[in-house]
Backbone as CSV, one residue per row, in Angstrom:
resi,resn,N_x,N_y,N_z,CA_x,CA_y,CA_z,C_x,C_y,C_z
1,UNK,84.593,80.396,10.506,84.377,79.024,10.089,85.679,78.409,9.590
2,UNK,85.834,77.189,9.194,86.958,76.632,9.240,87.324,77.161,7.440
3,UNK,86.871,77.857,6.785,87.443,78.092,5.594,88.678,79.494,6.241
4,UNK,88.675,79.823,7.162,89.362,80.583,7.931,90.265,80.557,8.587
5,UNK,90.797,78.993,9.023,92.058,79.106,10.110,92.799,77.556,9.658
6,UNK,93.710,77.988,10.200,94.917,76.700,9.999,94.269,75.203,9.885
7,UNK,95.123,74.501,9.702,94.520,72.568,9.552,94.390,72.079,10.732
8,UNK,95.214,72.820,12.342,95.113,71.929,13.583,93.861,72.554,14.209
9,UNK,93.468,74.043,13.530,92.372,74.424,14.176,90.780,73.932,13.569
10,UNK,91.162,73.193,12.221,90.401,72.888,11.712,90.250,71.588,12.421
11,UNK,91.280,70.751,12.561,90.630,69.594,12.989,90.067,69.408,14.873
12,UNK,90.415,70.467,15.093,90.098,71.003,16.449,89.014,71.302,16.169
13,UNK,88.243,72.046,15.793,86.682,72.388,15.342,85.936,71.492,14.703
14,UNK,85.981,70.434,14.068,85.081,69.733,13.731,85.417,67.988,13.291
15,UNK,86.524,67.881,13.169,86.805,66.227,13.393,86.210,65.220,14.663
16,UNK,86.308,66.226,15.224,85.673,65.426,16.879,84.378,65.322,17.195
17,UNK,83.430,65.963,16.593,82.122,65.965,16.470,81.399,65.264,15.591
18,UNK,80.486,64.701,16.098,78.881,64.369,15.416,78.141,65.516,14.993
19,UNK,78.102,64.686,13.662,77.285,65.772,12.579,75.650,65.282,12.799
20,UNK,74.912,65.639,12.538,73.492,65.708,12.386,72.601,65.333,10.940
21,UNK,72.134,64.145,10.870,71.687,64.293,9.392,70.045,64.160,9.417
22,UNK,69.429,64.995,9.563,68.243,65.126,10.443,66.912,64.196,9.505
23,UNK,65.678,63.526,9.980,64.767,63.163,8.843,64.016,64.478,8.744
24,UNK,63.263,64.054,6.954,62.668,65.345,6.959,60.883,64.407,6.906
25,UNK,59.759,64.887,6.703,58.491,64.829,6.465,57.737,65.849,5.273
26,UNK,57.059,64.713,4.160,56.141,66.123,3.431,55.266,65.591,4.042
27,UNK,54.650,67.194,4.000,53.056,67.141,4.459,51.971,67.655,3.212
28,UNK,53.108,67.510,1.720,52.201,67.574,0.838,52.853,66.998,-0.397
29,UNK,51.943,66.158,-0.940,52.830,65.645,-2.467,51.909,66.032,-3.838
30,UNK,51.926,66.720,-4.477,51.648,66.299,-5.840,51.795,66.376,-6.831
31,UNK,51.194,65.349,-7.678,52.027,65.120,-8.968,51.487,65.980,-9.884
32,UNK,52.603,66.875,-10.649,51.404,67.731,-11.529,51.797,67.152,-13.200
33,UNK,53.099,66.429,-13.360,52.797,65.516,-15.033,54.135,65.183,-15.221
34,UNK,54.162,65.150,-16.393,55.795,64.137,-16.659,56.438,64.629,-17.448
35,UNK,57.677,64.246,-16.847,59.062,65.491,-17.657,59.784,64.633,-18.859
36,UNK,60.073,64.837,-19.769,61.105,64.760,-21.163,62.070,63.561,-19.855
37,UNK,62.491,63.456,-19.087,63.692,62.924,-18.732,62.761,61.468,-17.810
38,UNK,61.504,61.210,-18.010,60.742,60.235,-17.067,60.249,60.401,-15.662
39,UNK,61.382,61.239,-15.188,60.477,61.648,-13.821,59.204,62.913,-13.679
40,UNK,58.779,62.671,-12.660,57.610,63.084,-12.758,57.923,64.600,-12.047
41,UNK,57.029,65.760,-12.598,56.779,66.884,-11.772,56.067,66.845,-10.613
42,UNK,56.592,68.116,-9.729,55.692,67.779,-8.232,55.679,68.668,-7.509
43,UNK,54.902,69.287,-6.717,54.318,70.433,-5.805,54.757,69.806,-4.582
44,UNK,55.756,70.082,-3.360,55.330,69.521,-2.071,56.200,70.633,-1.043
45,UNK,55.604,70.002,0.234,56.094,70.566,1.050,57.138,69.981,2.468
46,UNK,57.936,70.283,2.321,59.141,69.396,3.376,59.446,70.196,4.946
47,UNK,59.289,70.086,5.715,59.461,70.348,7.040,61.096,69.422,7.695
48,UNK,61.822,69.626,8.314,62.951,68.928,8.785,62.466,68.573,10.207
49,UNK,62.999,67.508,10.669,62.516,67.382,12.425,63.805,67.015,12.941
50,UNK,64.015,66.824,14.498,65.064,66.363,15.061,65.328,65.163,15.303
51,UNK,64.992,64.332,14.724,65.174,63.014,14.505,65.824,62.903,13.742
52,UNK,67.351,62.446,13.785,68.502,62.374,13.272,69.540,60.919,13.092
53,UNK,70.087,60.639,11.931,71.279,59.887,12.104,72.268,60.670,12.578
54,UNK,73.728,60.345,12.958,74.780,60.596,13.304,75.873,60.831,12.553
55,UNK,76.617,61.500,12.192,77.708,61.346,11.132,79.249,61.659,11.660
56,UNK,79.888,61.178,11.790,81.497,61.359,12.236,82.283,61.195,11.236
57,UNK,83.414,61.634,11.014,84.356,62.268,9.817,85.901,62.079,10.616
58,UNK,86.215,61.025,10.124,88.101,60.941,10.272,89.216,61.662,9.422
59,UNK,90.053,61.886,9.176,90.265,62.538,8.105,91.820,61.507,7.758
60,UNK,92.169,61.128,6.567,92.840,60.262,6.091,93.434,61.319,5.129
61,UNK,95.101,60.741,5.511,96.391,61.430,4.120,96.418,61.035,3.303
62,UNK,95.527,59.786,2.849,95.361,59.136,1.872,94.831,59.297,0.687
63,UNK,94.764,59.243,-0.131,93.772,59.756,-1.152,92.379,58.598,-0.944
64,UNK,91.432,59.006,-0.072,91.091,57.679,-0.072,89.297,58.287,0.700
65,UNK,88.244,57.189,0.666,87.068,57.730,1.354,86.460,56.279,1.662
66,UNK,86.127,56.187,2.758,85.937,54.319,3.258,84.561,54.489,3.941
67,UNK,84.123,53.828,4.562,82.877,53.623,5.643,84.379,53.192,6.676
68,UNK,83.672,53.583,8.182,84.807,52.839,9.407,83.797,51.626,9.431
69,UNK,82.192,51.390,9.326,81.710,50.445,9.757,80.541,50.195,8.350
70,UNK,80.533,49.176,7.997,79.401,48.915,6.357,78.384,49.028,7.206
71,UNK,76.848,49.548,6.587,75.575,49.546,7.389,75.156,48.245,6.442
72,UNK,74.958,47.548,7.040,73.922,46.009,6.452,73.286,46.138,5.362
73,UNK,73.834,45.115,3.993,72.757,45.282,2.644,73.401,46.585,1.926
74,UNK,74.305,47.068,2.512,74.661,48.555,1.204,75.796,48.360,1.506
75,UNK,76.193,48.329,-0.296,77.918,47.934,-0.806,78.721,49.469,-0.546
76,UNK,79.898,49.437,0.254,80.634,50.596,0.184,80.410,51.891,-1.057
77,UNK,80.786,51.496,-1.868,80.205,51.694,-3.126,79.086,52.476,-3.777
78,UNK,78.450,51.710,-2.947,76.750,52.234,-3.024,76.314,53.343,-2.325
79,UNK,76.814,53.349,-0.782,76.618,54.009,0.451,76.822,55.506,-0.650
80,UNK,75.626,56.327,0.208,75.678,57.506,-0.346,76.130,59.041,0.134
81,UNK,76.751,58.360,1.521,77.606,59.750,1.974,79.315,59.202,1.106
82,UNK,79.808,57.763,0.991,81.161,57.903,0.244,80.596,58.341,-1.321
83,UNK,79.857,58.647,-2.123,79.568,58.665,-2.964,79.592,60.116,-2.708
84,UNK,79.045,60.950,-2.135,78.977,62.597,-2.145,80.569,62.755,-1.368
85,UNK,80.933,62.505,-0.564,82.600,62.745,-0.535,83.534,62.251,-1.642
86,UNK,82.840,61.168,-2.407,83.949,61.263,-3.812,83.628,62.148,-4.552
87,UNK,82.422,62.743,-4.676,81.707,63.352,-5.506,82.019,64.916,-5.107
88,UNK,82.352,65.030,-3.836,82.772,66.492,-3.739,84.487,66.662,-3.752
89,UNK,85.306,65.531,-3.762,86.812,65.347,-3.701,87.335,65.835,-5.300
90,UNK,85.770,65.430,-6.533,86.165,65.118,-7.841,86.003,66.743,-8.061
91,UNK,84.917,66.963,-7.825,84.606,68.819,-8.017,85.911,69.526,-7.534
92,UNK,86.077,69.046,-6.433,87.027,70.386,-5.855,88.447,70.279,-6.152
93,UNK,88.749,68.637,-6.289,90.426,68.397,-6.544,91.003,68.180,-5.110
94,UNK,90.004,68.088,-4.094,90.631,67.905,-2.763,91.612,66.458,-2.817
95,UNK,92.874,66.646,-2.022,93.695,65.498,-2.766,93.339,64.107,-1.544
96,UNK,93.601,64.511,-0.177,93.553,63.718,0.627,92.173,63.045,0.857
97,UNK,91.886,62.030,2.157,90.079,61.522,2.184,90.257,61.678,3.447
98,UNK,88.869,60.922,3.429,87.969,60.540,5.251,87.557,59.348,5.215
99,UNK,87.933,58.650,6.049,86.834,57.732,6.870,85.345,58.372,7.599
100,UNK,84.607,57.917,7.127,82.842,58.357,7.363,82.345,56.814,8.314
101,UNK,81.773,57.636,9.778,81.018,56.570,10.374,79.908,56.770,11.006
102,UNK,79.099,55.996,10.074,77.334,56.246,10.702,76.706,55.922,11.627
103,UNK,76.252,56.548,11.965,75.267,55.840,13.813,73.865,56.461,13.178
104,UNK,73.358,54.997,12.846,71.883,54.920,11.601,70.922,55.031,13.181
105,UNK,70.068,56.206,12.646,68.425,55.807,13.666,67.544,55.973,12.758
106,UNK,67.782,56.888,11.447,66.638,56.696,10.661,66.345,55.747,9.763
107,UNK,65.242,54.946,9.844,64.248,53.580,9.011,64.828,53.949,7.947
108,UNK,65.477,52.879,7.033,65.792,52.723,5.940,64.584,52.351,4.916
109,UNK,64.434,52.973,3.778,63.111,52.683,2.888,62.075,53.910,3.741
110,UNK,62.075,54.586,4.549,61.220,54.775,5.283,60.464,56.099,4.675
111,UNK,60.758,56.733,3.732,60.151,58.286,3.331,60.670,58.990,3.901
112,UNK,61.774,58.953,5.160,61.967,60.137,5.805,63.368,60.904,5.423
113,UNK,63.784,60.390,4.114,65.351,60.710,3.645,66.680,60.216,4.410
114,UNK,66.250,59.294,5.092,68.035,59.552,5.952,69.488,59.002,4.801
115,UNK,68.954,57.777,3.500,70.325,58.129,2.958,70.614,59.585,2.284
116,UNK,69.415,60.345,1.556,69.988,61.418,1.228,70.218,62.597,2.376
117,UNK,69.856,62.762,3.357,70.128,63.253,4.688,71.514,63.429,5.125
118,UNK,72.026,61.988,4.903,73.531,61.379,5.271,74.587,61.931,3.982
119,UNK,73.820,61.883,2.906,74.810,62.656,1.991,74.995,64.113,2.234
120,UNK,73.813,65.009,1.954,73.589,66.261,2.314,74.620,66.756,3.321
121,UNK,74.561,65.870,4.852,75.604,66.293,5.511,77.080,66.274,5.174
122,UNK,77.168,65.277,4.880,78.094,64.868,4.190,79.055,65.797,3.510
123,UNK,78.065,66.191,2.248,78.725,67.528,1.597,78.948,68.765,2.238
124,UNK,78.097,68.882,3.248,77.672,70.319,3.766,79.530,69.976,5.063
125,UNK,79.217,69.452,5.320,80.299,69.662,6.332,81.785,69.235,6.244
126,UNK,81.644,67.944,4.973,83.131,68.429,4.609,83.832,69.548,3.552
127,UNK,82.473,70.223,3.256,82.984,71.786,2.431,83.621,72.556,3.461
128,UNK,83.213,72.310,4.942,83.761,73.030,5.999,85.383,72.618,6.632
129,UNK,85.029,71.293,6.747,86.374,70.400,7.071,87.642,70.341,6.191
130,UNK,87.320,70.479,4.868,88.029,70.610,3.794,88.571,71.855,3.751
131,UNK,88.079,73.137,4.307,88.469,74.111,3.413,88.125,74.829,2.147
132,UNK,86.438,74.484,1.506,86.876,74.082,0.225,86.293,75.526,-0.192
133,UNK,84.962,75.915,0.717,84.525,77.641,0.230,83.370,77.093,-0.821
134,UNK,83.028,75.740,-0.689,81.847,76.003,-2.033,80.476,76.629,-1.227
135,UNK,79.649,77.360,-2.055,78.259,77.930,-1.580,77.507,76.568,-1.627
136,UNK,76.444,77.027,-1.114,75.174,76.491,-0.732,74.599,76.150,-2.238
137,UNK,74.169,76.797,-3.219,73.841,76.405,-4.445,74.400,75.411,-5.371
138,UNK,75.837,75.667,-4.772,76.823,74.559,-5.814,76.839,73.127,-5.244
139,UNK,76.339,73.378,-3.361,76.671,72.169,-2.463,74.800,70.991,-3.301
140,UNK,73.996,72.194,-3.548,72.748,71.640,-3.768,72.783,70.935,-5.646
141,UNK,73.552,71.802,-6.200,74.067,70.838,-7.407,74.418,69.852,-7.622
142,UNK,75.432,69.652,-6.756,76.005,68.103,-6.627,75.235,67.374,-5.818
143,UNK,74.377,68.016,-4.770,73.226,66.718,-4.111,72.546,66.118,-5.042
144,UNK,71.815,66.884,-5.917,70.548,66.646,-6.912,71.453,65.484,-7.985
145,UNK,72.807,65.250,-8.317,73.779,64.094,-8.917,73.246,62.958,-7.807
146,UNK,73.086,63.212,-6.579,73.135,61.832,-5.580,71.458,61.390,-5.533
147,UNK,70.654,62.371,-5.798,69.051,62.126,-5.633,68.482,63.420,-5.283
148,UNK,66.896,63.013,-5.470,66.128,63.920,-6.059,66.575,64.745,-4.406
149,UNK,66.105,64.180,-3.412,66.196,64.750,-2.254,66.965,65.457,-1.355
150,UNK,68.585,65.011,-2.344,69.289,65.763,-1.371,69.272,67.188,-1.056
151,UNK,69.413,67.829,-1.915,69.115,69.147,-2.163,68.318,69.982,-0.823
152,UNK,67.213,69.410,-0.386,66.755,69.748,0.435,66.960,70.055,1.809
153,UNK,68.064,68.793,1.768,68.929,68.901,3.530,69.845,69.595,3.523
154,UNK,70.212,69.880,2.102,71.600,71.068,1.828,71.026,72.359,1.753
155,UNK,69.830,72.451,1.226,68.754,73.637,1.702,68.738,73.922,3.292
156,UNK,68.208,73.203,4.058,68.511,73.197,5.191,67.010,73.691,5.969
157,UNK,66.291,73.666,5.667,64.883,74.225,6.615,63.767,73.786,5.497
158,UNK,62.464,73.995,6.070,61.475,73.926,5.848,61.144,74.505,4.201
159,UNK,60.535,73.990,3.076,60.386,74.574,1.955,59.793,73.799,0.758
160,UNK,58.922,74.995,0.102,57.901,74.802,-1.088,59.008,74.268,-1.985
161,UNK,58.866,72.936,-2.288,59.354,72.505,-3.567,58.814,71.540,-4.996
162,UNK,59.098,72.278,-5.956,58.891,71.841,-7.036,59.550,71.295,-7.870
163,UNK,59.134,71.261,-9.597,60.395,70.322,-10.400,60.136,68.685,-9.905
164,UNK,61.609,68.309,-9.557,61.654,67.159,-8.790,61.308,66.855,-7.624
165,UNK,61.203,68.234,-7.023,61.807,68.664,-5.515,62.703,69.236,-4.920
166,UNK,63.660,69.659,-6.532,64.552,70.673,-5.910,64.544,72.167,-6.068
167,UNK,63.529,72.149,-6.550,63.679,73.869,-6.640,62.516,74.405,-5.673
168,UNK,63.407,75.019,-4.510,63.134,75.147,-3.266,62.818,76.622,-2.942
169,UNK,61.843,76.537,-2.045,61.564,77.660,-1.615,61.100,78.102,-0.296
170,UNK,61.795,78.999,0.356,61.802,78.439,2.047,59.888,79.030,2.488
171,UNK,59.684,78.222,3.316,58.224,78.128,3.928,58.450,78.366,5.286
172,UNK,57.243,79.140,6.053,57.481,79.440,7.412,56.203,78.506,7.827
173,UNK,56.379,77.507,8.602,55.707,76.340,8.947,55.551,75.921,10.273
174,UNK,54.546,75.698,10.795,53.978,75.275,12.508,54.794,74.213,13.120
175,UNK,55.922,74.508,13.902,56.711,73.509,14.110,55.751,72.976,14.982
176,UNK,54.761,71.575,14.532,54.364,70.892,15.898,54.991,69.313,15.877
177,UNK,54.739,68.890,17.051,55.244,67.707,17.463,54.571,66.626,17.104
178,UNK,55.536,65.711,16.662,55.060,64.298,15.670,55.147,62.993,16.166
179,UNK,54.129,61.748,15.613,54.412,60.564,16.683,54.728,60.108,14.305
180,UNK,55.554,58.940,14.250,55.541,58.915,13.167,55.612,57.196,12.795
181,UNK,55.121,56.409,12.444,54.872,54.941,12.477,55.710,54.507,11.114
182,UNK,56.795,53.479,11.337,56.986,53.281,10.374,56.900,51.288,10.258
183,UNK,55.967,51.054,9.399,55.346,49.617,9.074,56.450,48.780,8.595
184,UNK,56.332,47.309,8.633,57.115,47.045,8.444,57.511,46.405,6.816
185,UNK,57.588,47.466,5.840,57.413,46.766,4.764,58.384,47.941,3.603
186,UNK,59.291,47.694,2.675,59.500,48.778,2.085,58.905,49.050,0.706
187,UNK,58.668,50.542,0.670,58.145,50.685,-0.476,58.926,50.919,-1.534
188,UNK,58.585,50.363,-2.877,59.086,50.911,-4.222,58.640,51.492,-5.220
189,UNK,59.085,52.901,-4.526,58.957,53.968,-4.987,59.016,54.053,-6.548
190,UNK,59.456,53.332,-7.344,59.709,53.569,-8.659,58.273,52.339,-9.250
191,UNK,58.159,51.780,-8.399,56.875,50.920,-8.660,55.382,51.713,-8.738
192,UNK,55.830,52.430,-7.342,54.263,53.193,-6.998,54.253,54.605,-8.467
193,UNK,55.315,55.203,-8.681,55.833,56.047,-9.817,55.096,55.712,-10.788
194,UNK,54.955,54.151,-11.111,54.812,53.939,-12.498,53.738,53.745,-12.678
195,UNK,52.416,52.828,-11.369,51.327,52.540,-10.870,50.279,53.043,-11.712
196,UNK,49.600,52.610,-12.493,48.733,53.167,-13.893,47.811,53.827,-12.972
197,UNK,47.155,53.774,-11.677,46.438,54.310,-11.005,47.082,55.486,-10.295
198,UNK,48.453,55.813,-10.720,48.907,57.073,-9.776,47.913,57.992,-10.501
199,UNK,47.834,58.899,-9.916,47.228,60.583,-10.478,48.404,61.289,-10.643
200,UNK,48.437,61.582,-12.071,49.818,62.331,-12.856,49.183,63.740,-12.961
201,UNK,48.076,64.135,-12.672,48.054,65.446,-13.538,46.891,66.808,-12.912
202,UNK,47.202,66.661,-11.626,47.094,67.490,-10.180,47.199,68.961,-10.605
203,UNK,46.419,69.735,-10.298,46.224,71.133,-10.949,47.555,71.252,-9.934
204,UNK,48.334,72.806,-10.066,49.042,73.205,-9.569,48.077,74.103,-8.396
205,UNK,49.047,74.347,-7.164,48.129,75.342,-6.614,49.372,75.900,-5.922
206,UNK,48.879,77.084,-4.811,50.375,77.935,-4.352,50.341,77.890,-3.155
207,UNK,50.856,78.058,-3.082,51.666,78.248,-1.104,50.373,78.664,0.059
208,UNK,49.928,79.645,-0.701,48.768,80.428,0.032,47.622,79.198,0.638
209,UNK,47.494,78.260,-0.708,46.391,77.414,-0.857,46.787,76.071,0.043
210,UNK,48.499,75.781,-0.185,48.287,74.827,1.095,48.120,74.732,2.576
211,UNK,48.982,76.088,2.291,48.109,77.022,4.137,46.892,76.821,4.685
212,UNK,46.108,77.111,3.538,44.728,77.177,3.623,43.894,75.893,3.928
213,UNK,44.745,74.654,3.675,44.490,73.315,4.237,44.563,72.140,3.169
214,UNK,44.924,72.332,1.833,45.499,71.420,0.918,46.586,70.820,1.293
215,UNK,46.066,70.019,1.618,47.348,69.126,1.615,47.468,67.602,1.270
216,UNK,47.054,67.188,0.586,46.955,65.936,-0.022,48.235,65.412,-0.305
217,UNK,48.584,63.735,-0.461,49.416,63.776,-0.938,48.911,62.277,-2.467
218,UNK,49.383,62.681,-3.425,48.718,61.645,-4.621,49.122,60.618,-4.813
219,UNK,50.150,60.021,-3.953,50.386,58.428,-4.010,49.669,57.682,-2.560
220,UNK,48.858,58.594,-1.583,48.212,57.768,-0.631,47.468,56.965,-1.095
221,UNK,46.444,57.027,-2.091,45.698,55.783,-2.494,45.890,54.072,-2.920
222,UNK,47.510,54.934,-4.034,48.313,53.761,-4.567,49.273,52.991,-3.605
223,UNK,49.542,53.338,-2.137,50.338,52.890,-1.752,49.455,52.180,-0.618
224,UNK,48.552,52.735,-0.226,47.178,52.209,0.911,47.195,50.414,0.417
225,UNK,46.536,51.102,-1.110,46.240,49.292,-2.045,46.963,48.527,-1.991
226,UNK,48.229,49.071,-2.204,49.287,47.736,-2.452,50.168,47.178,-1.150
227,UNK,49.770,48.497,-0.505,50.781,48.204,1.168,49.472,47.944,2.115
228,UNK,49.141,46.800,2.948,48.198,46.220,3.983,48.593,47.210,5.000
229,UNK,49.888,47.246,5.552,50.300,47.669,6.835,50.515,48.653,6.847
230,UNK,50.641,49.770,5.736,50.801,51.346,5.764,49.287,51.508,6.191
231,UNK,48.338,50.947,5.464,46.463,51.410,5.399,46.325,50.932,6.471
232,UNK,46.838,50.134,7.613,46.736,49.784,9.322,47.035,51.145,9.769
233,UNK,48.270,50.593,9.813,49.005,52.020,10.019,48.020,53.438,10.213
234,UNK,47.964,53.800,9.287,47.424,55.190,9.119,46.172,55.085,9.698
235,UNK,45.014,53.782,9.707,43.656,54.062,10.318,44.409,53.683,12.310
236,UNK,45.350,53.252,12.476,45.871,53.154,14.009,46.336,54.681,14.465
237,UNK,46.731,55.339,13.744,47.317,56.792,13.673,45.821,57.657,13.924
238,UNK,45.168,57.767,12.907,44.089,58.474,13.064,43.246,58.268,14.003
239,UNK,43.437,57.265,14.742,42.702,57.456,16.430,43.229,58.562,17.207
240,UNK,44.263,59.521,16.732,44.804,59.842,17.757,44.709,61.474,17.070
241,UNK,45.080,61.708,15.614,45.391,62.554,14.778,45.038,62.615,13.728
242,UNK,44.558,63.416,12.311,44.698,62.900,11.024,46.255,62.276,10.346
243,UNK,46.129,61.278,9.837,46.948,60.892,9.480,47.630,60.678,8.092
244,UNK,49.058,61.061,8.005,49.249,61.399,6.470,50.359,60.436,6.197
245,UNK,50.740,60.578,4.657,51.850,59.548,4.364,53.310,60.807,4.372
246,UNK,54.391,60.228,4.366,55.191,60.889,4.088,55.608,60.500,2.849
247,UNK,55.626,61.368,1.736,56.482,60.998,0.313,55.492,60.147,-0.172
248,UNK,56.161,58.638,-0.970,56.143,57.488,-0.828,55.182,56.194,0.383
249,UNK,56.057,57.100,1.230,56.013,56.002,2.818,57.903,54.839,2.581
250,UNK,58.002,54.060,3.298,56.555,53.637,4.034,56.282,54.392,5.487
251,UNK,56.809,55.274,6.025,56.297,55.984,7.212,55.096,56.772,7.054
252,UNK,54.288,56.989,8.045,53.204,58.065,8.186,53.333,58.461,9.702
253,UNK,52.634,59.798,9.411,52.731,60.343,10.577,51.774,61.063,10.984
254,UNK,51.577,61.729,12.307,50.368,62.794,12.831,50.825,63.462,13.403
255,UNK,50.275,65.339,13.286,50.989,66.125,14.394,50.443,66.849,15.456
256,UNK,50.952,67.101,16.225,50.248,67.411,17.472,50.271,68.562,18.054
257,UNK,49.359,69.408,18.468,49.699,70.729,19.421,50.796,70.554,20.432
258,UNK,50.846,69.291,21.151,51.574,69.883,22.117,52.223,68.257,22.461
259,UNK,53.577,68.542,23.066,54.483,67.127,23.390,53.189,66.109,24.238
260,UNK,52.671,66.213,25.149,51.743,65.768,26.035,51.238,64.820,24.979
261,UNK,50.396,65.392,24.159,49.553,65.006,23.646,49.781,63.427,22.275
262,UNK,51.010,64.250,22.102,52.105,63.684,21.000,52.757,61.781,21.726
263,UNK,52.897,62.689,23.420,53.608,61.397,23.949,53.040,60.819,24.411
264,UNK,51.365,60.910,24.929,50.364,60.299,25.093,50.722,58.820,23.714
265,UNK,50.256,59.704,22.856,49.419,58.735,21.200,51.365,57.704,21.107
266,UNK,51.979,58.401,21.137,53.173,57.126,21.055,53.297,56.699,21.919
267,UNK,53.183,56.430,22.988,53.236,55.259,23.977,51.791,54.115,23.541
268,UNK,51.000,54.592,23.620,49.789,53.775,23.385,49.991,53.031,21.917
269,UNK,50.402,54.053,20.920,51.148,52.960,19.403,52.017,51.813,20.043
270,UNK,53.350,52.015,20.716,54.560,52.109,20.570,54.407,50.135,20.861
271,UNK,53.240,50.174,21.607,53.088,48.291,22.179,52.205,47.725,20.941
272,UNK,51.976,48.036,19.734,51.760,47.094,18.318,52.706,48.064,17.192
273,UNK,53.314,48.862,17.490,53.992,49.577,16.199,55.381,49.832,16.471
274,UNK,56.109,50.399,15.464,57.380,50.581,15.898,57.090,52.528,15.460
275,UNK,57.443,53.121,16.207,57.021,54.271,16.749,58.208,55.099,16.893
276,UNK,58.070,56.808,16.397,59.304,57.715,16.781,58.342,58.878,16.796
277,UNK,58.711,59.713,18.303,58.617,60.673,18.397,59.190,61.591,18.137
278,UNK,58.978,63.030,17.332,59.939,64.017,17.009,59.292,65.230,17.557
279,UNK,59.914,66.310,16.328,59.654,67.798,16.722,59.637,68.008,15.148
280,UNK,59.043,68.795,14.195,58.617,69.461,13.382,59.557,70.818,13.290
281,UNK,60.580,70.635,12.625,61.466,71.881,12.513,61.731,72.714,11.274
282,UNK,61.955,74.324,11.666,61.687,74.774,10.174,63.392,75.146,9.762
283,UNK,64.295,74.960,10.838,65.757,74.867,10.152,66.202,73.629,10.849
284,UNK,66.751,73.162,10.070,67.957,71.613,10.321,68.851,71.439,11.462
285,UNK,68.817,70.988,12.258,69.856,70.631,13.360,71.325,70.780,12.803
286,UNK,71.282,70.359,11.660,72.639,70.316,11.510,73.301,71.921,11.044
287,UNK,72.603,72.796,10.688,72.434,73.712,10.585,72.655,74.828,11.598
288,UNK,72.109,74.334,12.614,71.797,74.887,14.074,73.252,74.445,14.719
289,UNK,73.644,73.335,14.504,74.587,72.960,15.130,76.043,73.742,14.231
290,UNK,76.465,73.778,13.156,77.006,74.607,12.407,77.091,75.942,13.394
291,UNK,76.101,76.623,12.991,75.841,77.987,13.458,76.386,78.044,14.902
292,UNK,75.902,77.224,15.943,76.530,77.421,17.321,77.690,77.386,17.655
293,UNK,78.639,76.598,16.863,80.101,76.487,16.508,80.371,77.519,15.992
């Protein structure tokens, strides 16, 4: 790996490539009560799919970390892959930067993580590009500074998580194939959080038990009420599949035995919805892609 060979072989190995910042899906949320710090505790379960943004990495002598292109509505500043490359430049003392350029496919607001996705990679691959040798635990430290979620894509596969959501635990899970609707409306998440009708206080249960077919998630009710087009949504979905929320939302999704069946139900959405077909994966593309290199 590139913590291993010279700077021309480094930038020979991975400057030239698209990184992978894959969406993920829970197929279980719940809330089990509330922590000293305001956020809430939570039981869920995260699956990764191949439905991906894009990530490319320039590398600058500069001391410096830019966007090559702003994504619409988010201040440089804000953007949360320059925020985890300053954030991993400050940890490590790395002196020089990068130019970072996104090729967005995942729905923004959408439940499916792609800004923390985009960070995750972010960190994960300029620990490689850099040189820098940090582990996987330390890369998931500094995600959980950027949001609850990153952690998970720096995890990298399928996994039982609790706490916030970051204390992870890998799950061996039915990779099936997904049609996934995302409405057109965003949710706020810190709204639905606060929602006097959320359910805060969800027995705990274990791994065994969501196998077994628990899988609820405890903000579907609160987000059905207040969102018209998610509660479309999901009764347009369930013609085809049961249909669940992801996270929050605003996406939901259904999964399928088999692509056929999967690409049947999204074509027939795809002419009143805005519609993505995936794959249900239990390690990360970007991961996969790492490894094949």
């Amino acid at each position: 790996m590139a913590n291993n060979v010279k700077d021309n072989d480094i930038r020979a190995w991975g400057w030239e490539k698209r990184w992978p910042a894959p969406a993920k899906i829970n197929l279980m949320l719940r809330i089990t009560g509330r922590l000293e710090s305001g956020y809430h505790s939570l039981q869920t379960v995260f699956q990764m799919t191949d439905l991906c943004d894009w990530i490319r990495f320039y590398p600058l002598t500069e001391d410096k970390v830019c966007l090559k292109h702003m994504i619409p509505g988010v201040a440089e500043n804000d953007d949360l892959t320059v925020r985890a490359a300053r954030l991993l430049k400050q940890h490590s003392g790395y002196k020089s930067g990068v130019m970072i350029e996104i090729d967005k496919h995942l729905p923004m607001g959408g439940g499916l993580g792609g800004g923390s996705s985009d960070a995750a990679t972010t960190l994960v691959v300029l620990n490689q590009l850099w040189g820098l040798g940090l582990s996987k635990p330390v890369l998931m430290d500094l995600g959980l500074q950027l949001g609850a979620d990153v952690p998970v894509f720096v995890f990298g596969g399928a996994a039982w998580g609790e706490g916030v959501g970051e204390e992870l635990q890998e799950i061996a899970l039915d990779e099936k194939w997904l049609v996934i609707i995302k409405p057109d409306v965003h949710v706020d998440t810190g709204e639905v959080f606060s929602n006097k009708d959320l359910t805060r206080d969800s027995k705990c249960i274990t791994i065994a038990d969501f196998l077994a077919g628990d899988e609820r998630n405890d903000c579907l009710d609160v987000v059905c009420e207040k969102y018209q087009s998610i509660k479309d949504a999901m009764r347009a979905l369930s013609d085809y599949a049961p249909a669940k929320l992801t996270g929050t939302g605003a996406c939901v999704f259904a999964q399928f035995g088999s692509e056929r069946q999967a690409h049947n139900a999204y074509l027939k959405l795809s002419a009143d919805w805005r519609v993505y077909l995936a794959k249900g994966l239990n390690k990360s593309p970007l991961y996969q892609q790492l490894e094949s290199d």
